[in-house]
C-alpha positions as CSV (number, residue, x, y, z in Angstrom):
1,X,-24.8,60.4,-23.5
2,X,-25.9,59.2,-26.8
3,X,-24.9,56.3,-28.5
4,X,-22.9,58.0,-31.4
5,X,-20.8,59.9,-28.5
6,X,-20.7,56.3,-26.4
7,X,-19.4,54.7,-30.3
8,X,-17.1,57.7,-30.5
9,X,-15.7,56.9,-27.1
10,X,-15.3,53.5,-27.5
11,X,-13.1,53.7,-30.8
12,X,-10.8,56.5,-29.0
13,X,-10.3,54.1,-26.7
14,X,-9.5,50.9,-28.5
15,X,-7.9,52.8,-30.8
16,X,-5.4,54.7,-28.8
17,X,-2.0,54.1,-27.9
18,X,-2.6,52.7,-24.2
19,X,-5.0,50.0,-25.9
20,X,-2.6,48.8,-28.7
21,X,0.1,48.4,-25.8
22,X,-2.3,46.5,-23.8
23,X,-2.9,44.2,-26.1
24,X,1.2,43.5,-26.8
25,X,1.4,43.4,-22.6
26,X,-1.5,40.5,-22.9
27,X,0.0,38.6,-25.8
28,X,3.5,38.5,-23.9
29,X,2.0,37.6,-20.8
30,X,0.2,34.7,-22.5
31,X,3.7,33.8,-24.5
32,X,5.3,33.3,-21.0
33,X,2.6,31.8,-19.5
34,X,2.5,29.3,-22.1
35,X,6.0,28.6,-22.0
36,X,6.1,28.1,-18.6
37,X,3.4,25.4,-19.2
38,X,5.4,23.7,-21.4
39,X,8.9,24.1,-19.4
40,X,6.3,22.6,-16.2
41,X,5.5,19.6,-18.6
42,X,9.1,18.9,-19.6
43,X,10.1,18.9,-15.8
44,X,7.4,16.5,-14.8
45,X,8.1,14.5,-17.6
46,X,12.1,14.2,-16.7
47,X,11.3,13.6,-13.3
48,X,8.9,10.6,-14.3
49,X,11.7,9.4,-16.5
50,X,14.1,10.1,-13.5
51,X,12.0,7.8,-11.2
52,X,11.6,5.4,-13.4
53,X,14.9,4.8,-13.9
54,X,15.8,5.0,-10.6
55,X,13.2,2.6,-9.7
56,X,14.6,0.2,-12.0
57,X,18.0,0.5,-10.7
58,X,16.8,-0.3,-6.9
59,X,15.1,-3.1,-8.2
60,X,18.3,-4.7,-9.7
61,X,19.9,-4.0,-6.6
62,X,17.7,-6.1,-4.0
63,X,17.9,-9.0,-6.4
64,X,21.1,-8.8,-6.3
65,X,21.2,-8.5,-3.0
66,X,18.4,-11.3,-2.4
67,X,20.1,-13.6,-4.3
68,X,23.3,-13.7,-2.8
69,X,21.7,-14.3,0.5
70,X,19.6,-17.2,-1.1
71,X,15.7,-15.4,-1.2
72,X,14.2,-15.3,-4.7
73,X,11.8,-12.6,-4.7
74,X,10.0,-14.3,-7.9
75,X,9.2,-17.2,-6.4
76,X,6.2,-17.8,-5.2
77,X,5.3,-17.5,-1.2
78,X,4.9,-20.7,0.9
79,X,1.0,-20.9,2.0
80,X,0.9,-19.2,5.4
81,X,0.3,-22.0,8.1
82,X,-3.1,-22.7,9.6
83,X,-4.0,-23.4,13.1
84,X,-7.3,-24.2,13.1
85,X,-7.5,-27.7,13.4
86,X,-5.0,-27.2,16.2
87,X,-6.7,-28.2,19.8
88,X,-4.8,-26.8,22.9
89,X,-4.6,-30.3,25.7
90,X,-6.5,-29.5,28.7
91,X,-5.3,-28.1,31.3
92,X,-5.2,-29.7,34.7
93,X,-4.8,-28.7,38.3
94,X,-2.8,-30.7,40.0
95,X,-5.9,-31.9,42.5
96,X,-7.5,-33.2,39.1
97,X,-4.7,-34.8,37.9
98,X,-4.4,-36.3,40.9
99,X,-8.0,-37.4,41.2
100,X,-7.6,-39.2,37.4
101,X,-5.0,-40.8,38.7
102,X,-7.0,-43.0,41.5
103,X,-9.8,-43.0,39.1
104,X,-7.7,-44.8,36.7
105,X,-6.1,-47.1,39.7
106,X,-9.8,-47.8,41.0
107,X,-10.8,-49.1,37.3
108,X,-7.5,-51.7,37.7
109,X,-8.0,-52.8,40.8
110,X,-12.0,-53.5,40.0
111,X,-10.7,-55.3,36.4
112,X,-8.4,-57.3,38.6
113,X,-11.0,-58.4,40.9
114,X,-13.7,-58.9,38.5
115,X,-10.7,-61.4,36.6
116,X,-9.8,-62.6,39.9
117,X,-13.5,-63.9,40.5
118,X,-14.0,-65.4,36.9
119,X,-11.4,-67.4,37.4
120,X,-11.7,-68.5,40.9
């Protein structure tokens, strides 16, 4: 083939019938396309509008609904409560706590005697 009968082809084909429809079928497709862009955006955007609303309207609802039970949701929230400082007592057996016990009666009876014998 040479290139005047490749040129020759070309233009029979561009220029024919099945070409020119072709080209109508593309510019409708991209028509609908595009309007189906556009009828996407609108939906998204109503839906955002929707929610929005919506949203709003739940809101009003729990404060109405917090205030009549007495919670104000705009106030703020007490400091949660910290235990560090907080030491547990220690915990005794009874055989321990009963051992203290005539520790601590030992310690009065030797006071008492050491009194006793300053005096006497």
């Amino acid at each position: 083939m040479t290139g005047k009968s490749i040129r020759q082809f070309l233009r029979d084909l561009l220029g024919s019938r099945l070409a020119e429809v072709m080209q109508t079928e593309i510019l409708r497709l991209q028509m609908e396309n595009q309007q189906l862009r556009q009828d996407k955006d609108q939906t998204i955007a109503e839906l955002r509008s929707e929610k929005a609303q919506l949203t709003a309207t739940v809101a009003l609802y729990q404060m109405n609904i917090n205030r009549r039970v007495g919670i104000d949701p705009t106030a703020k929230r007490p400091d949660k409560p910290s235990f560090a400082s907080f030491k547990s007592p220690k915990v005794q057996t009874p055989w321990q706590a009963e051992v203290e016990a005539h520790d601590k009666q030992n310690e009065a009876e030797l006071e008492a005697e050491a009194a006793a014998a300053a005096k006497g």
